[in-house]
C-alpha positions as CSV (number, residue, x, y, z in Angstrom):
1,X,1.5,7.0,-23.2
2,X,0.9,3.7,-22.6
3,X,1.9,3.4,-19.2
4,X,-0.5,6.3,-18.1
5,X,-3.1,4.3,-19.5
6,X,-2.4,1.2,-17.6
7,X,-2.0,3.3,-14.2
8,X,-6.3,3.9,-15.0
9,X,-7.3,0.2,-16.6
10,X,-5.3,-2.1,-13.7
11,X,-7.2,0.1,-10.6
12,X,-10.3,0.1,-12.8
13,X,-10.8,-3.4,-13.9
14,X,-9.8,-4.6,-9.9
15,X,-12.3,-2.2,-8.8
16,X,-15.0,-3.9,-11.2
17,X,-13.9,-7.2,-10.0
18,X,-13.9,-6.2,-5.9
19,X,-17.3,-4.5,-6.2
20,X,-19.1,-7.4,-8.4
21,X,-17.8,-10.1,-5.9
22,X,-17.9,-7.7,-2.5
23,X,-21.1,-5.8,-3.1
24,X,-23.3,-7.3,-6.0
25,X,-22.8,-10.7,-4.7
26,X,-22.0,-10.9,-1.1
27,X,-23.8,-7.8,-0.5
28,X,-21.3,-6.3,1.6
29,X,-21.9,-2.7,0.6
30,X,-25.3,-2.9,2.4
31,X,-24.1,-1.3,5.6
32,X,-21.6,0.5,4.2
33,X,-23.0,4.2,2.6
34,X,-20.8,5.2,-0.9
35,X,-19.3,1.9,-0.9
36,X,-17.6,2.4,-4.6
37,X,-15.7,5.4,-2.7
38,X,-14.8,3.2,0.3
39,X,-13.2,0.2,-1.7
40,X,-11.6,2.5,-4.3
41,X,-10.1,4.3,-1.4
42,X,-8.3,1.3,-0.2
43,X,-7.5,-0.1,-3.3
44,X,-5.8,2.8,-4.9
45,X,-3.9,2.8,-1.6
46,X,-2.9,-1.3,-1.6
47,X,-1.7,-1.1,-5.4
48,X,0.3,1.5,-4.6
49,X,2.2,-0.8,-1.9
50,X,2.2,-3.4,-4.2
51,X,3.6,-1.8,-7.3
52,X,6.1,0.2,-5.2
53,X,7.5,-2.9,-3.7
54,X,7.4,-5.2,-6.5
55,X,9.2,-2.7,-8.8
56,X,12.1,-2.1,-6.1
57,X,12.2,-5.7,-6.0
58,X,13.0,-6.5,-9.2
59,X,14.9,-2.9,-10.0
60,X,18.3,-4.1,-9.5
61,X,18.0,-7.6,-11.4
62,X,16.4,-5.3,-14.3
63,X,19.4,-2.9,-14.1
64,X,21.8,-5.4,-14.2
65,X,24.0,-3.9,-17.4
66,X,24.4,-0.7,-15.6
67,X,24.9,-2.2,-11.6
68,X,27.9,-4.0,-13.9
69,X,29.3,-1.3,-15.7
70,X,28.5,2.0,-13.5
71,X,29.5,3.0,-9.8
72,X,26.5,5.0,-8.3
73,X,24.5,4.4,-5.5
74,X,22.7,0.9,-5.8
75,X,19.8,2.4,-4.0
76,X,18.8,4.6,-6.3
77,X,17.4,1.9,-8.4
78,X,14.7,1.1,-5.3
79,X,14.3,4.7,-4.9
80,X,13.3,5.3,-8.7
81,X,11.1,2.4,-8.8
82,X,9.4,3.6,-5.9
83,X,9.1,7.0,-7.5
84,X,7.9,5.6,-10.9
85,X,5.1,3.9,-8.3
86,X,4.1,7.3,-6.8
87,X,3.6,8.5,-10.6
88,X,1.5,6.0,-11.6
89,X,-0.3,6.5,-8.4
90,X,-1.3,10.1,-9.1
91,X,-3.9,9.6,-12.1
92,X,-5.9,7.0,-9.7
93,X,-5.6,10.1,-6.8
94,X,-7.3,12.1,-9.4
95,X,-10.2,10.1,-10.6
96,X,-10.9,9.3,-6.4
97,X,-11.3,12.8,-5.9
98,X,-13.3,13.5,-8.7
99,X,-15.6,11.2,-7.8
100,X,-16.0,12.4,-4.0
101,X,-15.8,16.0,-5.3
102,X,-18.9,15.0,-7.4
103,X,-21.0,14.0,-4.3
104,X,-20.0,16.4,-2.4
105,X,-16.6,15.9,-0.3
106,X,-15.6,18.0,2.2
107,X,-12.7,16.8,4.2
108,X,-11.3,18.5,7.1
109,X,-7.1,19.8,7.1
110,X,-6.4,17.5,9.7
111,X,-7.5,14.0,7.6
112,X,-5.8,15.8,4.8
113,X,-2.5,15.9,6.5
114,X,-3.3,12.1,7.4
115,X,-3.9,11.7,3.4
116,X,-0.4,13.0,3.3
117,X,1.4,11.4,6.0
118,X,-0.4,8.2,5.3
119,X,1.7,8.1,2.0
120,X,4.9,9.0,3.0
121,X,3.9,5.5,5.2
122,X,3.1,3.6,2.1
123,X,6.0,4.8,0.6
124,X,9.0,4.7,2.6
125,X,7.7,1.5,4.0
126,X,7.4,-0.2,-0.2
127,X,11.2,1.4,0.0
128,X,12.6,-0.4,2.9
129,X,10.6,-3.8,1.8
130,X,12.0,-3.0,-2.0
131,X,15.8,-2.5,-0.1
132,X,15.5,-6.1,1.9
133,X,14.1,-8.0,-1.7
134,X,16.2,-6.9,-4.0
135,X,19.4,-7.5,-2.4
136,X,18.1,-11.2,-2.0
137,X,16.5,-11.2,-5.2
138,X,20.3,-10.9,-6.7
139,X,21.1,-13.6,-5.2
140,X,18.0,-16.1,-4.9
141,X,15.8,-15.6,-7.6
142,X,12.9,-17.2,-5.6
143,X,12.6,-14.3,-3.4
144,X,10.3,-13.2,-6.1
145,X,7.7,-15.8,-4.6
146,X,7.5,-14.2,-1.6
147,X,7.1,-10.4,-2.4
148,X,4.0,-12.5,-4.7
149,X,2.7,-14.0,-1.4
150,X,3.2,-10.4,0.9
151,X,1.3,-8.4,-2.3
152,X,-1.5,-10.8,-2.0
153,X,-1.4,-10.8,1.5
154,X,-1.4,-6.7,1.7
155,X,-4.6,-6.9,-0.4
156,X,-6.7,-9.2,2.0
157,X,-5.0,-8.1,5.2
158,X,-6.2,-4.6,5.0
159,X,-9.8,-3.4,5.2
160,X,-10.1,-2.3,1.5
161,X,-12.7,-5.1,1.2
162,X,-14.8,-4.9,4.4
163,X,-14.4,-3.0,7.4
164,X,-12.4,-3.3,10.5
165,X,-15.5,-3.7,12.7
166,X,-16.5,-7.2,10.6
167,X,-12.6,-8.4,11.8
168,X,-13.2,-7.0,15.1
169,X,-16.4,-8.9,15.6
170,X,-14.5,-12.3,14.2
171,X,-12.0,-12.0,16.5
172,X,-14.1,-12.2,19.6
173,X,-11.6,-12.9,22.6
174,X,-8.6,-12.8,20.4
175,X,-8.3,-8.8,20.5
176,X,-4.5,-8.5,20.7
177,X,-4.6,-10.1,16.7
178,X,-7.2,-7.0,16.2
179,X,-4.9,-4.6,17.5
180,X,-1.3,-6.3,15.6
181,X,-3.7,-6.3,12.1
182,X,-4.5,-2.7,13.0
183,X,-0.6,-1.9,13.5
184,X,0.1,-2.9,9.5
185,X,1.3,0.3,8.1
186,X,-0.9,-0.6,4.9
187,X,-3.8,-0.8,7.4
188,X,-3.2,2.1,8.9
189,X,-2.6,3.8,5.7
190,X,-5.6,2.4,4.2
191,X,-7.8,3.4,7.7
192,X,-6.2,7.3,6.8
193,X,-7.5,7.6,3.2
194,X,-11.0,6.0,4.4
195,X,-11.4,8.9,7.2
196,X,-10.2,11.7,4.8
197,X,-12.2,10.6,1.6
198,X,-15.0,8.1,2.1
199,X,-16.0,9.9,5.7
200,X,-16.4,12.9,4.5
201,X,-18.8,12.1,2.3
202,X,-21.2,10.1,4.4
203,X,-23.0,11.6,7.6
204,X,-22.3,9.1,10.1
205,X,-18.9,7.2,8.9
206,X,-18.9,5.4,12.5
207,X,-16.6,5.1,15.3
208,X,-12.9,5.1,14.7
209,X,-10.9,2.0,15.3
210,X,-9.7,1.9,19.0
211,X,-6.2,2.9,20.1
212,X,-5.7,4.1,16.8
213,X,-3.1,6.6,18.1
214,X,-1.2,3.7,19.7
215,X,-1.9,1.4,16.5
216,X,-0.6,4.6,14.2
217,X,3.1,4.7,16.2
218,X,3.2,1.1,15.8
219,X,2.9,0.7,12.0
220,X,5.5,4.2,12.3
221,X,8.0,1.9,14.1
222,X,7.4,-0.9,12.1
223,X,8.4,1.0,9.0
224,X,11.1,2.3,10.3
225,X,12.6,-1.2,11.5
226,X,11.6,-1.9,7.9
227,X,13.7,0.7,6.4
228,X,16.8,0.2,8.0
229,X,17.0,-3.5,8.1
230,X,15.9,-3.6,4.7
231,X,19.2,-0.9,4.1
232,X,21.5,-3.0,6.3
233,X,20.2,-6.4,4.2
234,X,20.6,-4.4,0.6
235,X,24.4,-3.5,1.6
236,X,25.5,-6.8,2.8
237,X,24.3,-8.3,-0.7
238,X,25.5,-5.5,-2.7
239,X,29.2,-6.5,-2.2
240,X,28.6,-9.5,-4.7
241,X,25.9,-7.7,-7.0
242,X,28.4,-7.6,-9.9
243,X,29.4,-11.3,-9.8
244,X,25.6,-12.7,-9.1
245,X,24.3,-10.9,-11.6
């Protein structure tokens, strides 16, 4: 019970937090039309990375009694974290399209399928991050530190925050780092919820990134390199598993 109720106070009390600073303050939501949909959007997306990855991190150190004692599939303790993750997704899901059913959402099947593809991104991606840190957190602890550092970074490196036109614009002459930020598979995840919720409840949601098609395959690749290094990593640590742990 418990943990359902955490899966709607986290999201809810980093929304607070994101809209005080990012729209009461800096004012960002000024050219941006149902800007409480567009950051929830992206935020509901980010912490599902983030809690994905940071439970298939830890799931094998946390399991260490039965890793010991049982022969099964080592992955499976990634794979259930990453479940678990998807879970505790679903509530925030719900309250997002409450709210843009309330003012009047009306999404076409084609950004719904993006919705769904999108997190089949997020989460096979979390997976193959989860694999590659959890073998090493067996055996370095510190590895920790650095899925700390990557969940911070997937926060800020995404547009959940502002848009991708204010990055753009920074950029200038630097447009190849505009298109690699665009490849992130969080990004691209993030850009997918964004068209299918927040633009279909504004008139005039703007143009669509460039080259998003190009920027799309990218982040597919990248998640699949992900996912099979991290699976490669995870099995060259697992030989020792019982004896580090």
């Amino acid at each position: 019970m418990l943990g359902w109720v955490w899966s709607y106070v986290k999201p809810a009390a980093q929304f607070v937090i994101y809209y005080f600073v990012m729209g009461v303050i800096l004012q960002v939501h000024r050219g941006i039309e149902n800007f409480a949909i567009y950051l929830f959007a992206g935020i509901v997306v980010v912490n599902l990375f983030n809690e994905a990855f940071d439970n298939a991190t830890k799931s094998i150190v946390e399991n260490s009694a039965l890793v010991r004692k049982i022969y099964l599939p080592r992955e499976l303790f990634p794979l259930t974290a990453v479940i678990g993750a998807f879970i505790h997704f679903l509530p925030q899901l719900a309250i997002l399209l409450a709210v843009c059913l309330l003012v009047g959402w009306a999404p076409s099947a084609l950004a719904l399928i993006g919705v769904i593809g999108s997190l089949v991104l997020v989460l096979v991606f979390a997976l193959g991050m989860g694999l590659f840190f959890s073998g090493l957190n067996v055996r370095f602890r510190d590895a920790q530190n650095f899925v700390d550092l990557i969940k911070m970074f997937s926060t800020w490196t995404s547009p959940v925050l502002y848009t991708w036109m204010l990055l753009r614009d920074a950029l200038g002459d630097h447009s190849w780092l505009f298109y690699v930020y665009m490849s992130n598979p969080i990004t691209v995840a993030v850009e997918a919820f964004h068209n299918a919720f927040w633009g279909a409840t504004v008139p005039d949601p703007g143009a669509t990134p460039p080259h998003s098609t190009v920027t799309t395959l990218v982040g597919i690749v990248v998640v699949l390199l992900a996912l099979v290094v991290g699976q490669v990593v995870f099995r060259r640590f697992e030989r020792s598993f019982a004896q580090d742990l």
